[in-house]
SEDREN-237038 format. One record per residue: z, x, y of N, C-alpha, C, O, CB in turn. Coordinates in steps of 0.001 Angstrom, whole numbers, plus 500000, padded with zeros to 6 digits. Atoms other than C-alpha are relative to their C-alpha. Last residue first. Glycine has a CB too. Layout:
<nodes>
ZXYZXYZXYZXYZXY/...
</nodes>
This chain:
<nodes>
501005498944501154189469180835113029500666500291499175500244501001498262499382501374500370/498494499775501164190680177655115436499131500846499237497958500545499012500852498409498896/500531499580501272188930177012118509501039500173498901502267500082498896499277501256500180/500512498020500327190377175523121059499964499864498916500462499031498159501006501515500317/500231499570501400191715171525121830499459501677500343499480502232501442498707498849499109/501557500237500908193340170574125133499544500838498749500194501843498461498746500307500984/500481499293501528196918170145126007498622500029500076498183498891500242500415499138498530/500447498729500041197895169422129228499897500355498930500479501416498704500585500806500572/500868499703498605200024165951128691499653501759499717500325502490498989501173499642501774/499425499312499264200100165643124452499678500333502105498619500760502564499800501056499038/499976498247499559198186163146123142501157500497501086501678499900502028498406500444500838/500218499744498861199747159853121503499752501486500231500416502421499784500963499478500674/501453500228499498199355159502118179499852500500501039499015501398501130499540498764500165/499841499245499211202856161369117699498098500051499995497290500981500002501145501275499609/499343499796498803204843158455116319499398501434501050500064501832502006501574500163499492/500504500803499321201965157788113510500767500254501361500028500276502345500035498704499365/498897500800500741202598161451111898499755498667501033499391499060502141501815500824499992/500594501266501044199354163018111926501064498937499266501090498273498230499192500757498651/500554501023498994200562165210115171498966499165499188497951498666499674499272500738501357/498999500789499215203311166969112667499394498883501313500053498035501916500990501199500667/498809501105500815200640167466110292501186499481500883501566498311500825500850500828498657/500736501490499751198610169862112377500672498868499481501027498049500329498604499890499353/500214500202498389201083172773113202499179498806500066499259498041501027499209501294500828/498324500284499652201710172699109123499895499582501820500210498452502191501226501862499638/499880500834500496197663172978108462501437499003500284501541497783500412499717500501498936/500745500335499320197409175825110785500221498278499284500483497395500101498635500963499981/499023500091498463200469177363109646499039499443500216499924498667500577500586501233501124/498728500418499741199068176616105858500458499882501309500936498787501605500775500728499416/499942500891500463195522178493106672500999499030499756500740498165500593499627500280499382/500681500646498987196634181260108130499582498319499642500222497416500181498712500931500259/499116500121499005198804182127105142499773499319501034500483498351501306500303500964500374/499463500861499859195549180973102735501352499599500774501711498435500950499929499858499108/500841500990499221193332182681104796500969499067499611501348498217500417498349499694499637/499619499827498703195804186000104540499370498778500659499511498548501860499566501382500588/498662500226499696195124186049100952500811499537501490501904498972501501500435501140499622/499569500846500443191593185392101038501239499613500447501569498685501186499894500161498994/500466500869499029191412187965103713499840498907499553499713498053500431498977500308500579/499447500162498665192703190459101365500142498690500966501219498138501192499310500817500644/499337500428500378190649189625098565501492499856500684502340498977500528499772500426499098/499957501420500415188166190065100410500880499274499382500897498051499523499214499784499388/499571500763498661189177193303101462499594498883500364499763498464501510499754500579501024/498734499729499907189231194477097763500526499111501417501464498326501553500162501652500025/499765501287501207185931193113096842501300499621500531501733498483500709500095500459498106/500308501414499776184297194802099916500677499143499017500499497928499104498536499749499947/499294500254498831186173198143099258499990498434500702500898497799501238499443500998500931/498910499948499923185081198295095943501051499609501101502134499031501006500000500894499730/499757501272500707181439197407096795501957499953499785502590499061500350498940500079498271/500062500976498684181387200242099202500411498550499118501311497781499457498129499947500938/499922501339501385183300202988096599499746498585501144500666497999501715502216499852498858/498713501209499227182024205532098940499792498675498986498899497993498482499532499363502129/498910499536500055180223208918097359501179499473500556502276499984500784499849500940500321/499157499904501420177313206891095994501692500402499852502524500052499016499240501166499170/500625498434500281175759206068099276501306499693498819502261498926498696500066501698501559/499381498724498809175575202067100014500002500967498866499551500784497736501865499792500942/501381499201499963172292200409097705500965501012501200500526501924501901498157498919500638/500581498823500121174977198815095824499167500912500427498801501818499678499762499971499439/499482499945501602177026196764097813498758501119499870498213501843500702499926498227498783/500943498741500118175117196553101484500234500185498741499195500445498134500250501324500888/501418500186499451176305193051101910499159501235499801497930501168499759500022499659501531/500469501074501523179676193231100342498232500193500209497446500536499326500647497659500182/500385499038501467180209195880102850499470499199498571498844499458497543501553500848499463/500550499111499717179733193579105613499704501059498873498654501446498361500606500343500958/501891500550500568180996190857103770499720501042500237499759501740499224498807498771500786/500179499763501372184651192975103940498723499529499841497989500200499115500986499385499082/500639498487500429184164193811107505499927500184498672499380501163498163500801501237500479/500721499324499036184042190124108611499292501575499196498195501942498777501176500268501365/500868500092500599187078189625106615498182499688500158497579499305499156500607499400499514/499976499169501201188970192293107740499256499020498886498945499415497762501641500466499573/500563498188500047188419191194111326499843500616498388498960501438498144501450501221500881/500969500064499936189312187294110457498603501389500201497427501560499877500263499150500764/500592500809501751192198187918108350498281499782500735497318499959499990501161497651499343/500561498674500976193198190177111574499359499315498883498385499898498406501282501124499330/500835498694499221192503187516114345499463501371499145498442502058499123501089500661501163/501388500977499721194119184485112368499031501033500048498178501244499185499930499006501520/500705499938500934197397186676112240498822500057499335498439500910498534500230499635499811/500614498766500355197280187365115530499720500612498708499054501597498390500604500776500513/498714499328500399197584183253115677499452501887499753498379502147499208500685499050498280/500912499066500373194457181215117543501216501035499681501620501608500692498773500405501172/500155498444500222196413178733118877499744500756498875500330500566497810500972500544500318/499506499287500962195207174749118058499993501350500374498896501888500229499371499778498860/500375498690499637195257172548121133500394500482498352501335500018497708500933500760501503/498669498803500138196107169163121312499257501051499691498054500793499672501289499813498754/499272499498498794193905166506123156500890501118499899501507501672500809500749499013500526/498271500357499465194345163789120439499987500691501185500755500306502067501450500619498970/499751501396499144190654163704119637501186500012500719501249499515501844500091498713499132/501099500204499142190327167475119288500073498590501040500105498374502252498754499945499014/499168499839499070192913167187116792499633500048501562500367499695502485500551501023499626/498898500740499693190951165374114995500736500250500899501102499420501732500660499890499211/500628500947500066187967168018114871500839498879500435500572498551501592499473499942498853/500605499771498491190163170977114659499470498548500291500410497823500616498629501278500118/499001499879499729191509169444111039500052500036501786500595499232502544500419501081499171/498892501147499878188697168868110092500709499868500587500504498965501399500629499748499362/501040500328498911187158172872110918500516498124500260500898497753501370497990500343499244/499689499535498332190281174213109790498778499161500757498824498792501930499818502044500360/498631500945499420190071172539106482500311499777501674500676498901502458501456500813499432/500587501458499936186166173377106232501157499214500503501168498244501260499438499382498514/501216500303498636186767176927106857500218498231500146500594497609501139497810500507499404/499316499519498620190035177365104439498926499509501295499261498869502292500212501919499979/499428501305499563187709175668101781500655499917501015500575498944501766500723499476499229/501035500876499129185108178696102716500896498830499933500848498128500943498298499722499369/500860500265498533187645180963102235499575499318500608499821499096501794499252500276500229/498292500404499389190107179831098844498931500586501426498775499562502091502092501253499244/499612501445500068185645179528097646501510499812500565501662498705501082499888499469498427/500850500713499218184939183271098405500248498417500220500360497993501371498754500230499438/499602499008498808188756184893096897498688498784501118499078497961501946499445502392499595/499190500821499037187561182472093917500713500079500842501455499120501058500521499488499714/500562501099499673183840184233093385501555499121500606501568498612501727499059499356498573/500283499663498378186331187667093246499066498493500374499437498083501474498847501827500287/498750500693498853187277186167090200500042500180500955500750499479501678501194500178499988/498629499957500590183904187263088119500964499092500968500602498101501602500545501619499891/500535500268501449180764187729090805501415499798499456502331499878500274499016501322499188/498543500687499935180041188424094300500063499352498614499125498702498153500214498781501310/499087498911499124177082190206094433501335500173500297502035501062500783499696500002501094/499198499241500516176007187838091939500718501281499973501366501974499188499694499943499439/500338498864500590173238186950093801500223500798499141499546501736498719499982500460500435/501789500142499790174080183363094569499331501254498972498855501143497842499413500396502040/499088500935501140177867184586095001498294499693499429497587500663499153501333498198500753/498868498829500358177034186917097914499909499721498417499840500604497562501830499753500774/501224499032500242173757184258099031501019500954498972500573501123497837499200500910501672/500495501218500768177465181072099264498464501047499749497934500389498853499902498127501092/499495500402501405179608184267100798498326498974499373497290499611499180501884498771500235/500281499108500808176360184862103550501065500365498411500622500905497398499918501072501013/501320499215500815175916181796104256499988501070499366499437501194498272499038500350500697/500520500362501201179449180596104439498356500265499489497892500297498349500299498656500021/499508499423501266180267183523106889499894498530498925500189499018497833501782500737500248/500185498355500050177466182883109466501104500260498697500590500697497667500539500966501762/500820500191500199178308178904109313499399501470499686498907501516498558499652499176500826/499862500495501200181521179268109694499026499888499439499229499799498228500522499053499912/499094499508500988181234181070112832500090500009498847500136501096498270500790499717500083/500913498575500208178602179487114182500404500674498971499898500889497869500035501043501133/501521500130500776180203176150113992499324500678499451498748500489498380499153499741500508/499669500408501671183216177232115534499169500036498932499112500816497980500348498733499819/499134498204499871181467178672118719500595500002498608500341500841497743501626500271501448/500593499136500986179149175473118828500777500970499292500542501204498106499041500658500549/500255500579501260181794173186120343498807500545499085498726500080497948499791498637500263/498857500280500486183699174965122672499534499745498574499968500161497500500740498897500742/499255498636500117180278176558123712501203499466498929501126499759497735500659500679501701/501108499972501094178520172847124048500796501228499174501157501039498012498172500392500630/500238500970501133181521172097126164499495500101498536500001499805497453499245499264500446/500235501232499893181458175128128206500219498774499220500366499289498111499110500056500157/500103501039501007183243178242129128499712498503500133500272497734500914501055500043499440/501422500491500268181866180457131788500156498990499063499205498244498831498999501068499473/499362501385500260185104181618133318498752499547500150498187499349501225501227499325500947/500824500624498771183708184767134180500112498939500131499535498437501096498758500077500076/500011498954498694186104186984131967499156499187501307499369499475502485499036501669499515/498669499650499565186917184270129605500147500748501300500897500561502258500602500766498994/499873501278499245183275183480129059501329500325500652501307500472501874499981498562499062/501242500690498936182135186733128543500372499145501106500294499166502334499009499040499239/499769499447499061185072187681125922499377499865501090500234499867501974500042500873499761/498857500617499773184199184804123887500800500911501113501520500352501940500738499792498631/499450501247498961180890185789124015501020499202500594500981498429501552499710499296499783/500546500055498481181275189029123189499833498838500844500188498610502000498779500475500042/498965499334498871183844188613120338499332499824501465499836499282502448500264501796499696/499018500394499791181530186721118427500531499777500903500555498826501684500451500349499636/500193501042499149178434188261119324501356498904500366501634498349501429498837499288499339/499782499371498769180012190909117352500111499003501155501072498755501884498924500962500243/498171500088499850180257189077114116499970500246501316500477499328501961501145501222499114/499459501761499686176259188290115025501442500191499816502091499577500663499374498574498738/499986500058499208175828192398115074500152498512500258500654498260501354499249500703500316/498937499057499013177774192694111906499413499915501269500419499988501975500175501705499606/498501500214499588175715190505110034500819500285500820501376499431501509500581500243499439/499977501314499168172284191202111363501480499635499730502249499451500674498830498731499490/500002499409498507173437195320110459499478498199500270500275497903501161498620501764500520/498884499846499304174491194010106869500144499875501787500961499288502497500345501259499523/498868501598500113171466191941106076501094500455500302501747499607500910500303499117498453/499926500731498895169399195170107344500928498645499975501470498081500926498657499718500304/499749499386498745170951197549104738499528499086501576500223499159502590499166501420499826/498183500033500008171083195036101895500739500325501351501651499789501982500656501239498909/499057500996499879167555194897102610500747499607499886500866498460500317500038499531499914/499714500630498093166883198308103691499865499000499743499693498604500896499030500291501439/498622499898498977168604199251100130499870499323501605500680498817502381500354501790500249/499847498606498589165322197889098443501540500124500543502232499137500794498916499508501746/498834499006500572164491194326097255499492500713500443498485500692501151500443500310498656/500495498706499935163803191296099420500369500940499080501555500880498759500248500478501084/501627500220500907164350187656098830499285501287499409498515501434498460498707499362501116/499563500311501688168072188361099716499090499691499769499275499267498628501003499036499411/499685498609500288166665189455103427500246500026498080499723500755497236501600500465501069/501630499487500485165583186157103934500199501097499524499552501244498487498799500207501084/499924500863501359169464184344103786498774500811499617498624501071498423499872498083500015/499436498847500789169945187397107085500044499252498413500582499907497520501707500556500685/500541498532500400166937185987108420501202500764499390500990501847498844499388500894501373/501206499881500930167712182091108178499573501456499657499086501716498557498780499290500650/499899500403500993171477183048109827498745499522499076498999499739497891500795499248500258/500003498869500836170440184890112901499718499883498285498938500504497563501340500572500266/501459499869500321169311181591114459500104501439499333499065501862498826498896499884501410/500532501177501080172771180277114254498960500557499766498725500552498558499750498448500398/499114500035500857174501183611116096499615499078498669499911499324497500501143499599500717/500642498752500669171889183720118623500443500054498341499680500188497384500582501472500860/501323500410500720172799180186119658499553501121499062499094500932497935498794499697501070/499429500469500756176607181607120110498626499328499116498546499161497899501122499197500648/499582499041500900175244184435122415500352498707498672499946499211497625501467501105500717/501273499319500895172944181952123921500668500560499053500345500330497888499000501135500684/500598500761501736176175179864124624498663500524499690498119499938498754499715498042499958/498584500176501069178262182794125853498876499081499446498333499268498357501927499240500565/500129499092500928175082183450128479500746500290498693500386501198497945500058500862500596/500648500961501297174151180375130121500421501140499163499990500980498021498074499473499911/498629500881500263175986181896133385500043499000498555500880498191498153500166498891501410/499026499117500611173370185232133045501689498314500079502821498371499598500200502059501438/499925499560501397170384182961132491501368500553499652501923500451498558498942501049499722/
</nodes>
């Protein structure tokens, strides 16, 4: 069980996603309040599995290739419910959409490159746009039913708009690093390269 354990964590991660869409059926703060806490403990899973594998050199195939998946899949559900609800509302809706197209590019983009054999690094940029936006749903997710004396929605709009910004930086270098191996002279894969995630 314990060498299977990065890709449970990454299964966990998909099967979270019908119960934190159920929660938005619900009213009450403890469903804002539990759709945050499944959020935030599947972000987690994140990290843990990826730390897991690294440390025990557990990484697999299925792993390589769920781990993305999850990912994107965990933050377009809960933007595409955000927006839905009108929890996400006005121009902050096109902070959610410069995101999720960012997802889909990167995920393409990965995908191809994949074939070739080349590798996309994971920039420390990448790392914070993905931490701050992470913690912006999070608050998006509890919005009004957090305590009166923290502007939670405020903070969620704000650090979305953040992590927009920073998707479309990330976004571009990721796009620019791919383009030079969609030029026909550089079909050929690279020796020692292999593909990675891209966030």
């Amino acid at each position: 069980m314990w060498t299977n354990l990065p890709n449970l964590l990454t299964l966990s991660r998909i099967a979270v996603i019908p119960i934190l869409v159920a929660t938005f059926y619900f009213k009450g703060p403890w469903a804002s309040y539990a759709a945050c806490v499944l959020f935030t403990a599947a972000a987690l899973t994140d990290w843990l599995d990826g730390h897991v594998a690294r440390r025990q050199n557990q990484q697999s195939e299925l792993g390589r290739c769920l781990d993305p998946i999850a990912d994107k899949l965990l933050v377009a559900s809960a933007l595409f419910m955000l927006v839905a609800y009108q929890r996400v509302d006005g121009l902050t809706v096109l902070a959610a959409v410069v995101i999720l197209c960012r997802e889909i590019l990167v995920s393409g983009l990965r995908e191809y490159l994949a074939g070739l054999r080349v590798g996309v690094p994971v920039s420390r940029l990448a790392k914070w746009k993905t931490a701050i936006q992470m913690t912006a749903i999070g608050f998006l997710l509890v919005g009004e039913a957090g305590p009166g004396f923290i502007p939670v929605v405020a903070i969620g709009t704000i650090g979305l708009w953040i992590a927009a910004l920073l998707t479309l930086v990330t976004g571009y270098d990721y796009l620019h690093a791919g383009l030079r191996h969609l030029q026909p002279q550089a079909g050929a894969p690279r020796p020692g390269t292999s593909a990675g995630p891209a966030r």
